[in-house]
N, C-alpha and C positions, 0 to 999 in steps of 0.2 A: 463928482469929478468924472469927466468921460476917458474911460480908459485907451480910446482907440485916438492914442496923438501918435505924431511922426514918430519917437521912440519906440511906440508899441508895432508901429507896421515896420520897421527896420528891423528891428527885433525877430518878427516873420520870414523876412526876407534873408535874414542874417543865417538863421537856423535853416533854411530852403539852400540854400546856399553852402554853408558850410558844416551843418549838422547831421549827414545823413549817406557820409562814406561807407559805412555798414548795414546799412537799411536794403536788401535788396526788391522789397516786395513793393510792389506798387501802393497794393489797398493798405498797408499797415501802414505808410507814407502818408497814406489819406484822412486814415482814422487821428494822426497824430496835428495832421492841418488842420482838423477841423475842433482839433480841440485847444491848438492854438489861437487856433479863430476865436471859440470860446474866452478862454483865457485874455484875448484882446478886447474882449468887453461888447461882442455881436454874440447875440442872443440865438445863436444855432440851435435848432432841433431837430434836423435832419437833414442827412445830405446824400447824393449819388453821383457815381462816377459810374459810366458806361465805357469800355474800351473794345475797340475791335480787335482780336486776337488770332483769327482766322486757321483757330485749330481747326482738324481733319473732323470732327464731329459738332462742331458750334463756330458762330459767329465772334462771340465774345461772349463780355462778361459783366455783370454788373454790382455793383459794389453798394451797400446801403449802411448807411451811420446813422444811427439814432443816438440822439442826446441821453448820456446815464450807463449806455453798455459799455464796457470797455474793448469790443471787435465789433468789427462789420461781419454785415451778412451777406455772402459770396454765392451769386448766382451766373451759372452760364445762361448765355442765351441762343436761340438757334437760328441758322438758317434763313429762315423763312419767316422772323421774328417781324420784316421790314413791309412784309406783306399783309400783316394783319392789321383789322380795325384798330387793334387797342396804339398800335404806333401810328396808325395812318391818321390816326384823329388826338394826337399828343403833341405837345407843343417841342418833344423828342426830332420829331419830323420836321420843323420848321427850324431849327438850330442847325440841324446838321444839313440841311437844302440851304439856307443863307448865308450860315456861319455868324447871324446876328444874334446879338443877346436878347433873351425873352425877360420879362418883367412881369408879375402880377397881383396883385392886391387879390387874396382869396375871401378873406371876408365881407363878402358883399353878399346882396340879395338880389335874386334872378340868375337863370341858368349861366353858367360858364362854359366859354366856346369849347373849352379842354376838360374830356369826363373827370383827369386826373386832378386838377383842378378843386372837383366837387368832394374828391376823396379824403383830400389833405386839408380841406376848410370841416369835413366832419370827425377827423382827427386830430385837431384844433391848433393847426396850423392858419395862417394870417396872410404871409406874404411869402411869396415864388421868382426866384433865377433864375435864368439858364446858362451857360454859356459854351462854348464848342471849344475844344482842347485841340488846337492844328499842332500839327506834327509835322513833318516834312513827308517829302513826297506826297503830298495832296491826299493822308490820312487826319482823318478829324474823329475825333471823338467827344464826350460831354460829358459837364460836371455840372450839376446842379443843388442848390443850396434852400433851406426852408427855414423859417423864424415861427414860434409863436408866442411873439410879442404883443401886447394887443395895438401896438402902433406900424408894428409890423421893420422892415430893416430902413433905418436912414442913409442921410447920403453920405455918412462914413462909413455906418457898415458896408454899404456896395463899391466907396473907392479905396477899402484896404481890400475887399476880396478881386477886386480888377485889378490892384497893384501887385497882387503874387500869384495871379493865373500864370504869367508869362513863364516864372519862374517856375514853379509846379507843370506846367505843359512840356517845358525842356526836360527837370529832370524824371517823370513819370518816362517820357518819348526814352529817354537811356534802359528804363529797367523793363520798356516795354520791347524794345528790340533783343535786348538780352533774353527776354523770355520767349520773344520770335526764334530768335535762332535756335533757342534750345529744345523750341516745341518742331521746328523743322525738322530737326536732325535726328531726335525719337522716331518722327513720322516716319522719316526716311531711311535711317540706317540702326533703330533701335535705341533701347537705353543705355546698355550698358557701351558697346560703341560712338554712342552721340557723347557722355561722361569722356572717352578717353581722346577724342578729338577736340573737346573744350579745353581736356588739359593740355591741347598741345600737338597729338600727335597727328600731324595734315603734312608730312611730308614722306616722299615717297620710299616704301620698304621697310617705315616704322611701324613696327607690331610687339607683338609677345608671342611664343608657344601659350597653348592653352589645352588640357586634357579636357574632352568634353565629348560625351553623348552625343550622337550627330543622327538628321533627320534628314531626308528627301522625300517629297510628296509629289507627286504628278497628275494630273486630269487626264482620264480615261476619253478617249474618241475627240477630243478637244477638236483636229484639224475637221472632222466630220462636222463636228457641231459648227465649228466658224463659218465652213464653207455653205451651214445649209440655213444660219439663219441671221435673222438684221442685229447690224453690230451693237445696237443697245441690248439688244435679248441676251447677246454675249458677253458683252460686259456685265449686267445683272447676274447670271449664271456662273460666271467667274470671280463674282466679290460675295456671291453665297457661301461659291465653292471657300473661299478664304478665311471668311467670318466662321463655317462648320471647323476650320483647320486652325485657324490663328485663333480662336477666342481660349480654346481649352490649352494649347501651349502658353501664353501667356499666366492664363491660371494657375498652371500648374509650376511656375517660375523657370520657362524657359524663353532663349529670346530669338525671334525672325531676325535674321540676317539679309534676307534676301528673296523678293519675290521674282520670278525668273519666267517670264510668259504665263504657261498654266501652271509652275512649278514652285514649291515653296522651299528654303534650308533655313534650319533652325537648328540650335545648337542648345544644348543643359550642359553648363561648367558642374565637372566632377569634383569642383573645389566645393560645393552647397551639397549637402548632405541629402542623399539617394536619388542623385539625379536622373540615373538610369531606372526607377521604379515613378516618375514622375512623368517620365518621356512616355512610359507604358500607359500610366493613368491617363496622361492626355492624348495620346493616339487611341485608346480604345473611348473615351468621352467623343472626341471625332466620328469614329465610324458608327458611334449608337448615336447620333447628331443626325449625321449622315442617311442612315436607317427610317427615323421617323420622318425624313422630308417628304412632302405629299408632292411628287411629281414624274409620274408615270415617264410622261411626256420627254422629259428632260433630267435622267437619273446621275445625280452627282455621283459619279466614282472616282476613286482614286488610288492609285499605285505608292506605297511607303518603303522605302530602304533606310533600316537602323542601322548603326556600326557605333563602335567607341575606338577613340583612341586620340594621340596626339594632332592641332593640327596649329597652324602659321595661322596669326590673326591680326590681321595688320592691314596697310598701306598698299594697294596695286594700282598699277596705271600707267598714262602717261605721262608726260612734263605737268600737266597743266589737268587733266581728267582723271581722278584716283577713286577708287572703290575699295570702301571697308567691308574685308571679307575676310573668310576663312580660304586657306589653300591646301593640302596634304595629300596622302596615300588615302588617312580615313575619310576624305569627303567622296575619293574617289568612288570607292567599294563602297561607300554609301549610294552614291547613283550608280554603280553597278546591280546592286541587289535588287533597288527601285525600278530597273529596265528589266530582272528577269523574273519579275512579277509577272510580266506577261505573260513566262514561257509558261512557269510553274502554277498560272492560275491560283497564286494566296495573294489577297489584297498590301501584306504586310511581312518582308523576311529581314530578319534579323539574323548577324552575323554570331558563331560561332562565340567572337572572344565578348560582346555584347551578353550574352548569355549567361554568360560565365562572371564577366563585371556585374550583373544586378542579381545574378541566383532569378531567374527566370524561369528554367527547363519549365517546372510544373505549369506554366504559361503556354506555352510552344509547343509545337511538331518538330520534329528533326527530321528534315530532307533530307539529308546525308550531305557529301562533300561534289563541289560542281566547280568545274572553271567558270571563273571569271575575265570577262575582257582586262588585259592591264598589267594583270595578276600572274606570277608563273606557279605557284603555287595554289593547290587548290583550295576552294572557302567551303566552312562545315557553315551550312546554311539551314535557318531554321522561321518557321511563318507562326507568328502570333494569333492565338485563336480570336478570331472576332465574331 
């Protein structure tokens, strides 16, 4: 009895369709079509979905099912993926340049135009699909399907798996924009920020207070350096400068808010247990970062102002242009402290009441008390040893 009749491909399409209001993952979508497929009575043993994803560090991403596991195997891919021999000589490349389906019978004798091809005939595989998953706005991606049947797929396996591409390409394209915007808005305003404007909050003035450890960092000679060398040298020099600063706050569970020209604010919620001993940890992994870069020529320095206290985290802007940010007194005298690094020549001062919230002293110098701009009140100012 051939199990792949009209009942069974509606059946597919039924479940594509109405089975997968809760599913938000792409690839566990995929793992479960492909074992529908199975269950349809196509003799699957392997399959891949490639998607473009176009995170801040990779192009995408690729998805691998094998017959017998119960997950796929989840690989990024990079960059520069599209430039190498192993794609340029893949029938990857000729899917997504056409948009045509590829077909192959791998069990044959004599070389195969596609190395990959040669791989999946000595893994004993038979017969090869291709087809490109179009999205709108003129993004294509690809899905590709493997038998090892020794007849290899007939021409009902190939028109039940044509008859629920369409369906499959729309609802991947939904969880794949979902996961577009969620991976933009980490890029660009953070985690925990990008979480509370999915929930909701994009209109203007909506925030919460937040008690939080607060950071400014700045680039030392910055105007001197733009002015004296080519703008790639300075952008290279400027995402160094970020990667020595962002990689250990991160670590250390705090989150960028904001990169600000040469200038970076980050913020540790004092709701996460010692967050002010965290901010320490990662500001001094920074400046021993810092320390060991081999570059005479071009020395990353940088000015740091700590403070604690309450601040406005929310919604600023105009009608139509808003920035999620922090606002207060405490951001203020955070970049206050960060400007009179200069004066007092310590890389890193930290305020008084900062001190006192983490139990630092034995950490620190105590400069004594100095006006600040802003301020009518003087600040007990004190420089972390680095």
């Amino acid at each position: 009895m051939n199990a792949k009749t009209p009942d069974r491909q509606l059946e597919v399409i039924e479940w594509l369709s109405l089975g997968l209001r809760d599913e938000a993952a792409s690839e566990k979508i995929f793992v479960h079509l492909c074992e529908r497929l199975v269950k349809a009575g196509i003799a699957l043993s392997r399959a891949t979905l490639h998607f473009r994803v176009h995170h801040p560090q990779w192009l995408g991403t690729r998805v691998i099912w094998t017959r017998g596991h119960p997950d796929a195997d989840v690989h990024t891919v990079a960059y520069d993926v599209e430039a190498t021999d192993v794609f340029l000589r893949s029938p990857f490349r000729v899917v997504i340049a056409t948009g045509n389906e590829v077909r192959q019978k791998i069990q044959i004798h004599g070389p195969h135009i596609f190395p990959i091809y040669e791989e999946l005939r000595q893994q004993g595989h038979t017969d090869y699909a291709a087809w490109p998953l179009d999205h709108t706005q003129g993004r294509r991606h690809l899905i590709t399907f493997a038998t090892d049947r020794p007849t290899g797929f007939d021409d009902a396996d190939i028109a039940l798996i044509r008859s629920v591409l369409p369906i499959f390409s729309l609802i991947t394209e939904i969880r794949l924009k979902n996961q577009l915007a969620r991976t933009l808005l980490q890029t660009y305003v953070g985690p925990h920020a990008s979480e509370q404007i999915l929930d909701g909050a994009t209109t203007r003035g909506s925030g919460t207070t937040l008690s939080a450890a607060i950071m400014i960092c700045d680039l030392r000679n910055f105007t001197l350096l733009s002015g004296s060398q080519h703008r790639d040298q300075v952008i290279d020099i400027l995402n160094e400068y970020f990667d020595l600063v962002a990689d250990p706050i991160e670590k250390h569970g705090g989150e960028i808010l904001k990169f600000m020209g040469d200038g970076l604010l980050a913020v540790f919620p004092l709701d996460e247990p010692g967050a002010c001993q965290r901010l320490i940890a990662a500001l001094t992994a920074a400046y021993e970062a810092s320390a060991r870069r081999n570059s005479a020529k071009f020395p990353v320095q940088f000015g740091t102002g700590v403070h604690v206290g309450e601040v406005m985290y929310g919604n600023i802007g105009s009608k139509r242009r808003l920035d999620f940010t922090v606002i207060g007194p405490a951001v203020n005298l955070a970049s206050r402290l960060e400007t009179l690094t200069k004066q007092l020549k310590r890389p890193v001062l930290i305020s008084g009441d900062f001190v006192a919230s983490a139990g630092c002293a034995g950490q620190t110098d105590c400069l004594g008390m100095h006006s600040v701009k802003g301020f009518d009140e003087m600040i007990e100012v004190h420089a972390l040893r680095i």
